[in-house]
MARBA-3410 file (N, C-alpha, C, O; in Angstrom, 1 decimal):
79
-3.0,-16.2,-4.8,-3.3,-17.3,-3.9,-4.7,-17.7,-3.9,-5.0,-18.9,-3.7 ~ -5.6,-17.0,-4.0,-7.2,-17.0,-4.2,-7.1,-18.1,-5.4,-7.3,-19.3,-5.2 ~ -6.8,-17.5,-6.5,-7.3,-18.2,-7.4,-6.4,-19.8,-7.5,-6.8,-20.8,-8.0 ~ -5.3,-19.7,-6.9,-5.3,-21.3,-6.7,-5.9,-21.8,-5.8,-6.1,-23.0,-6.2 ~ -6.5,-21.7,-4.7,-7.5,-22.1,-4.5,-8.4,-22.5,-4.8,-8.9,-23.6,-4.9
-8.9,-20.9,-5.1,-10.3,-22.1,-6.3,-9.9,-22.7,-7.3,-10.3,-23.8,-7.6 ~ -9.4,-22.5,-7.5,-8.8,-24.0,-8.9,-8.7,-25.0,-7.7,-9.8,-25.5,-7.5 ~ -8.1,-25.2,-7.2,-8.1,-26.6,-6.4,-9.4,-27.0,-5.8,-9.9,-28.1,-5.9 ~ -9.8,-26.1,-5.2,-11.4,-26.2,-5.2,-12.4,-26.9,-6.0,-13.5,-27.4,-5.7 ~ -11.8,-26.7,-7.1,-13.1,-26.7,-8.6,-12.2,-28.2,-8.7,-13.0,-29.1,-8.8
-10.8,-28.7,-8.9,-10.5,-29.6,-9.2,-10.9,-31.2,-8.0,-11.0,-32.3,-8.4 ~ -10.9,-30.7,-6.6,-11.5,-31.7,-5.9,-13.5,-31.9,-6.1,-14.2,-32.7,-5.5 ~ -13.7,-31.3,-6.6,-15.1,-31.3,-7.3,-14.9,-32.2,-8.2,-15.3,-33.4,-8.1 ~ -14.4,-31.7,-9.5,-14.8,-32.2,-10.5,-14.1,-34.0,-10.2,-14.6,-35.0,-10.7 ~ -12.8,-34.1,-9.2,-12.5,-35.3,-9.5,-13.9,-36.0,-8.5,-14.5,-36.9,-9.1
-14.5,-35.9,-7.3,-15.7,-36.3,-7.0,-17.2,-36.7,-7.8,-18.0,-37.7,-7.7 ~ -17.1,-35.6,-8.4,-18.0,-35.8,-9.5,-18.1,-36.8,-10.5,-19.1,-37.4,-10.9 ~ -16.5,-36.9,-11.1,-16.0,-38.3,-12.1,-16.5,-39.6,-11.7,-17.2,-40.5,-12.1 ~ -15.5,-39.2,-10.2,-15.8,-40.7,-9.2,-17.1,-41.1,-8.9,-17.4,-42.3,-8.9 ~ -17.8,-40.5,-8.7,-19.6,-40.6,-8.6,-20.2,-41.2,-9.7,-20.8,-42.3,-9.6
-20.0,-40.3,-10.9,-20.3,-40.6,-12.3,-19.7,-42.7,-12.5,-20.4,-43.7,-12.4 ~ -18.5,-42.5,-12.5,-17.8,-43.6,-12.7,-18.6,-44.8,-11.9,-19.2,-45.6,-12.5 ~ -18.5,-44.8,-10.5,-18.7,-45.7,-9.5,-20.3,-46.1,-9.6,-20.8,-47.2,-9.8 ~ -21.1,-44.7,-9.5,-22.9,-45.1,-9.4,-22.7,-45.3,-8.2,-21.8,-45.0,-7.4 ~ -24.0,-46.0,-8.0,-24.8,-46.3,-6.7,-23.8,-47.9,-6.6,-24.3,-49.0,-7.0
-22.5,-47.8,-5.9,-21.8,-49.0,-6.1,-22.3,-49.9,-4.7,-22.3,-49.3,-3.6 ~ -22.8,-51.3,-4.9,-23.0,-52.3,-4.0,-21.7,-52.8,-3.4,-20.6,-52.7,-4.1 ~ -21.7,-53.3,-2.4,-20.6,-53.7,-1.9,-20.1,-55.2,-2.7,-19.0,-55.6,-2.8 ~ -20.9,-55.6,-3.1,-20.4,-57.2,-4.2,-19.9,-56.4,-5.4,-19.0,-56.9,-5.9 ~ -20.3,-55.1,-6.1,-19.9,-54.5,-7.1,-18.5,-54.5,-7.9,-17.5,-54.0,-7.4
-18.4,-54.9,-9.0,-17.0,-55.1,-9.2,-16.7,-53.8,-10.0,-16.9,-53.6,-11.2 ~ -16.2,-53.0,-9.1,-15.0,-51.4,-9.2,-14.7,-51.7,-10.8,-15.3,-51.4,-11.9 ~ -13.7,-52.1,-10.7,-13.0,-52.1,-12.1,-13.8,-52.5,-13.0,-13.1,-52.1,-13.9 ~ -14.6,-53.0,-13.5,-15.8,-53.3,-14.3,-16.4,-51.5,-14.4,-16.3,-50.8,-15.4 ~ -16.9,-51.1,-13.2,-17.3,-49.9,-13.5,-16.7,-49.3,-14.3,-16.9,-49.2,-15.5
-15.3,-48.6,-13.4,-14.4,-47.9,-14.1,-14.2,-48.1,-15.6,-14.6,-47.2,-16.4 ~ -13.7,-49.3,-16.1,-13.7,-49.5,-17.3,-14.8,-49.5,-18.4,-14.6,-49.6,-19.6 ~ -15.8,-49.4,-18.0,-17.2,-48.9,-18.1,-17.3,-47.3,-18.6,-17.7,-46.8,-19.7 ~ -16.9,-46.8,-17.6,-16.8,-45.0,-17.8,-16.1,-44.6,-18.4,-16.1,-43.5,-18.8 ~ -14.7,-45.8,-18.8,-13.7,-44.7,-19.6,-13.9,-45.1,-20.9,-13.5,-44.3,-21.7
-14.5,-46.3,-21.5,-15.4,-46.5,-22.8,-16.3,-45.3,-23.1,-16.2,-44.5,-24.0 ~ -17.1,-45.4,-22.3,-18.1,-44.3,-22.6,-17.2,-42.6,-22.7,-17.4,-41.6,-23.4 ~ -16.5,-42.8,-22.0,-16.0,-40.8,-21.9,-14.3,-41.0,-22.8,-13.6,-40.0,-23.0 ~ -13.9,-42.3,-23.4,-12.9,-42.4,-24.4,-11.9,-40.9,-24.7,-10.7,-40.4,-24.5 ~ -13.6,-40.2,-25.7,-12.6,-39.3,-26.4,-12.6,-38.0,-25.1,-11.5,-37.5,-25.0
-13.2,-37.6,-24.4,-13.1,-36.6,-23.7,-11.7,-37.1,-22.7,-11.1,-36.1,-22.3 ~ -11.0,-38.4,-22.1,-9.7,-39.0,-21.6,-9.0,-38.4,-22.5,-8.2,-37.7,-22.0 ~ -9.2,-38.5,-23.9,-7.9,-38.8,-24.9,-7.7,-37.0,-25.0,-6.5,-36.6,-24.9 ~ -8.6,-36.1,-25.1,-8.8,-35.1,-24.9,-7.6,-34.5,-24.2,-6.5,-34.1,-24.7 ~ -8.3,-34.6,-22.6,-7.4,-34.5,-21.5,-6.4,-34.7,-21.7,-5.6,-33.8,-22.1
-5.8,-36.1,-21.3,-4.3,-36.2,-22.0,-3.8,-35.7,-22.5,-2.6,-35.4,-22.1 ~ -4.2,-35.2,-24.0,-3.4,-34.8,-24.8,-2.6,-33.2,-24.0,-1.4,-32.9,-23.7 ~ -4.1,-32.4,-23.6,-3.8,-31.2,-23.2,-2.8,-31.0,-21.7,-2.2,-30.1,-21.3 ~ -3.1,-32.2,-21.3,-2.3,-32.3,-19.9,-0.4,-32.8,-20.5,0.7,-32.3,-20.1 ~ -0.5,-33.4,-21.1,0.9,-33.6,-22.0,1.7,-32.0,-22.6,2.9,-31.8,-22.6
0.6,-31.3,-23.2,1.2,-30.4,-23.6,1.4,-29.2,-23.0,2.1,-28.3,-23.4 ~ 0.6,-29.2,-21.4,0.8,-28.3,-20.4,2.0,-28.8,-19.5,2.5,-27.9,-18.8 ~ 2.5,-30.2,-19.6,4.0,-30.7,-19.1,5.2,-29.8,-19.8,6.1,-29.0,-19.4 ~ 4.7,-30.1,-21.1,6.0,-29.6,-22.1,5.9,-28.0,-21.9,6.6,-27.4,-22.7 ~ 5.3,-27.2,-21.2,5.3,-25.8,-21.3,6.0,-25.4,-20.0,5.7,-25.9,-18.9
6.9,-24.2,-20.3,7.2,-23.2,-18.7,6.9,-22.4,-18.9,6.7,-22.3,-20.1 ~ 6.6,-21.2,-17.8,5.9,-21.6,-17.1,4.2,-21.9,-17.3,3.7,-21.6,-18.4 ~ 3.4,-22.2,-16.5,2.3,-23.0,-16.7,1.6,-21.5,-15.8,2.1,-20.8,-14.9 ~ 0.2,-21.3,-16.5,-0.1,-19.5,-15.5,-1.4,-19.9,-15.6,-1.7,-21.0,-16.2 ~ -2.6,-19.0,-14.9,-3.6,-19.8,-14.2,-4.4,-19.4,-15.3,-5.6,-19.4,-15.1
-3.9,-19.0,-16.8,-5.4,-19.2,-18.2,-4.9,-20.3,-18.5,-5.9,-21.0,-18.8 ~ -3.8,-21.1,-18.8,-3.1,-22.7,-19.0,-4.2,-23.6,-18.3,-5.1,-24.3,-18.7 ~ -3.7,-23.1,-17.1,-4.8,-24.6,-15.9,-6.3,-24.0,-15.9,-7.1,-25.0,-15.8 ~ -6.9,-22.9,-16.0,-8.4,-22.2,-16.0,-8.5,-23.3,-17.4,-9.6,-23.8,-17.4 ~ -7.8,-23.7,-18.5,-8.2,-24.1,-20.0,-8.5,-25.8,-19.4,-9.6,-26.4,-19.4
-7.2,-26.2,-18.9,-7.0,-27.5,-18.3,-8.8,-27.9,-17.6,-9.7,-28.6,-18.0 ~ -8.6,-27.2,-16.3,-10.0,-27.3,-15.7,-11.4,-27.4,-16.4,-12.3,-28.0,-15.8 ~ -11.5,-27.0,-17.3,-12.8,-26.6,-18.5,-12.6,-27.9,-19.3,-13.6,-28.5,-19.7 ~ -11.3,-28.5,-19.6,-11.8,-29.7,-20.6,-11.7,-30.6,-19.1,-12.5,-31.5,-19.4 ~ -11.3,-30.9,-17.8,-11.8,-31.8,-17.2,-13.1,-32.0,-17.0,-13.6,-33.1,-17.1
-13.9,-30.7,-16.6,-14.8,-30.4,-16.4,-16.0,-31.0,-17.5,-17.2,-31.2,-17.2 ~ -15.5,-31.3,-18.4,-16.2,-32.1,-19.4,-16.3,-33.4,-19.6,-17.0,-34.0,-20.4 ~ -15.4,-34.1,-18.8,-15.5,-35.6,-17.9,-16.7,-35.8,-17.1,-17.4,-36.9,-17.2 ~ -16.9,-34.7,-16.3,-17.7,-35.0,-15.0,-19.1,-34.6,-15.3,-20.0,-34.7,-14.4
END
């Protein structure tokens, strides 16, 4: 139970971290989706990355916490 924790821990991080990365210092006139689509040009292959491994962690049972510890480490390369 610890260690899902910190995995959930470490994954509400890293998705903050994305979102920060992603958004910047956003102005309130700022157009979001411009950003966004901005960061996923730039971070392309590390998305395509992800995916793939998130796809292939679908197709697996069961999924055990060196699966998601691998998962977390290529998100972690987003942020």
């Amino acid at each position: 139970m610890l260690a899902k924790g910190a995995m959930l821990d470490d994954l509400s991080g890293m998705l903050r971290t994305i979102t920060g990365e992603a958004l910047g210092a956003v102005a309130t006139d700022a157009n979001v989706a411009k950003l966004v689509t901005a960061w996923e040009e730039r971070n392309r292959r590390g998305i395509e990355r992800s995916q793939q491994l998130l796809t292939e962690l679908r197709a697996t049972t069961p999924i055990d916490a060196a699966m998601l510890s691998v998962a977390l480490r290529e998100l972690r390369n987003l942020g």
